[in-house]
C-alpha positions in Angstrom: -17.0 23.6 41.2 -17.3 26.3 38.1 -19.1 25.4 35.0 -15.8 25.3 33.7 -14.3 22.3 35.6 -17.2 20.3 35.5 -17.3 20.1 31.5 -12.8 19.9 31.5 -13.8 17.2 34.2 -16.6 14.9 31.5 -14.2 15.7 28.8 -11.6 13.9 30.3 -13.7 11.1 31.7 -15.4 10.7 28.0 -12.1 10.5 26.6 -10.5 8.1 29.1 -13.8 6.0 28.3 -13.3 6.1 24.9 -9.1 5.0 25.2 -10.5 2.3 27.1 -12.9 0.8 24.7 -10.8 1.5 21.6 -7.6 0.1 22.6 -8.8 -2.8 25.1 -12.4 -3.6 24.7 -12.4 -3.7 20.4 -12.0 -7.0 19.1 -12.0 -7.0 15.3 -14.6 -9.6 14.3 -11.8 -11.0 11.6 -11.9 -11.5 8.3 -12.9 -14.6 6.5 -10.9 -16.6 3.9 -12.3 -16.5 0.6 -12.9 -20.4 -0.3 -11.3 -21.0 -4.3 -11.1 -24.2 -5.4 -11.7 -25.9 -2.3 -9.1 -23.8 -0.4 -9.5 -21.0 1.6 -7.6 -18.0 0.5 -6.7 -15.0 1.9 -3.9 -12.2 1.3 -1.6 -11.1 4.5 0.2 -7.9 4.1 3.1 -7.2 6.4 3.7 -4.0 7.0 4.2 -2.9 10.4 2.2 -5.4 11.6 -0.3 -8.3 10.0 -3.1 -6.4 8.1 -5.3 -8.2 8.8 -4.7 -9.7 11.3 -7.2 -11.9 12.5 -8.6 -14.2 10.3 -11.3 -17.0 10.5 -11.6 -20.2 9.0 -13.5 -23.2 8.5 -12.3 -26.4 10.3 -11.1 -29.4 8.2 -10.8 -27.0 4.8 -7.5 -26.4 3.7 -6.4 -22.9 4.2 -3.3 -21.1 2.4 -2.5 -17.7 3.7 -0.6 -15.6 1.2 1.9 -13.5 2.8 3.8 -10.3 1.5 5.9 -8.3 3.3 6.1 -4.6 2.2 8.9 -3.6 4.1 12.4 -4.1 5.7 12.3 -4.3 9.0 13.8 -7.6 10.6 11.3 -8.4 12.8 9.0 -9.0 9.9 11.4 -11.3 8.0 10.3 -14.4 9.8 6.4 -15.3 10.4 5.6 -18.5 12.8 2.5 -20.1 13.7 1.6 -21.4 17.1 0.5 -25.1 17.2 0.7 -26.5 13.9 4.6 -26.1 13.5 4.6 -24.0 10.4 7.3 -20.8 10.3 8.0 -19.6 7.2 10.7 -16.2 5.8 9.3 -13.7 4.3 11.3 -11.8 2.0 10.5 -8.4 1.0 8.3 -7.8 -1.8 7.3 -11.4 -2.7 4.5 -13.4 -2.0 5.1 -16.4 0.7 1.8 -19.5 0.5 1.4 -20.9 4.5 -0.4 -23.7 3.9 -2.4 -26.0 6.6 -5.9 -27.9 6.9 -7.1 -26.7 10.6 -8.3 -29.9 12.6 -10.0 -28.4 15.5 -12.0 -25.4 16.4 -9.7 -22.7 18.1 -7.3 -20.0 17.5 -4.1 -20.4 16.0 -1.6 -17.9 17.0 0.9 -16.7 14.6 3.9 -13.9 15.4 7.3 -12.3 14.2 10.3 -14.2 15.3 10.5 -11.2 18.1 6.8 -11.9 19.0 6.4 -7.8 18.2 4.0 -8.5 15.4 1.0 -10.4 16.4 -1.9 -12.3 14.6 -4.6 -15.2 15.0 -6.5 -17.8 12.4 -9.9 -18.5 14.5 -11.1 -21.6 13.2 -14.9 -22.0 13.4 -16.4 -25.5 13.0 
């Protein structure tokens, strides 16, 4: 092997490496609710997907999750959370409150209608 093909050869196993880590080892930590009032708050923009999209909150608080969807795609006009029976539509350019009190630790799913866009609530005790 040439000089040459051994450094194409770690380029390309250095950038496999890092496709691998990016797109299946990162896990965003989340982002915590901001507790007002004695509710946990916390904007969601849609906008080709859930930004952010993983959120954590405290169990037995009550949580509202503001919602507004900045576009006009249909797969973001409905959003539907997995466990505690709350779906809600999302029109375009308002604001949309989903409002629950988390009763166990866990992760609560939530999705488009199409199950294209994808988010979670980790509850923490």
């Amino acid at each position: 092997m040439t000089s040459l093909q051994i450094a194409v050869t770690l380029g390309g196993i250095a950038a496999v490496a890092w496709i691998v880590k990016y797109f299946w080892l990162h896990r965003p930590p989340g982002v915590a609710a901001n507790v007002v009032a004695g509710v946990q708050e916390l904007a969601i923009t849609v906008k080709g997907g859930y930004d952010p999209d993983v959120v954590t909150v405290r169990r037995s608080l009550p949580v509202r999750l503001r919602f507004t969807r900045n576009e006009s795609s249909m797969c973001s006009e409905t959003v539907v959370f997995d466990g505690i029976e709350r779906s809600a539509y999302l029109p375009e350019g308002k604001t949309v409150n989903i409002e629950f009190t988390p009763t166990a630790v866990g992760e609560i799913a939530f999705h488009c209608q199409m199950n294209m866009l994808r988010g979670k609530v980790i509850v923490t005790p």
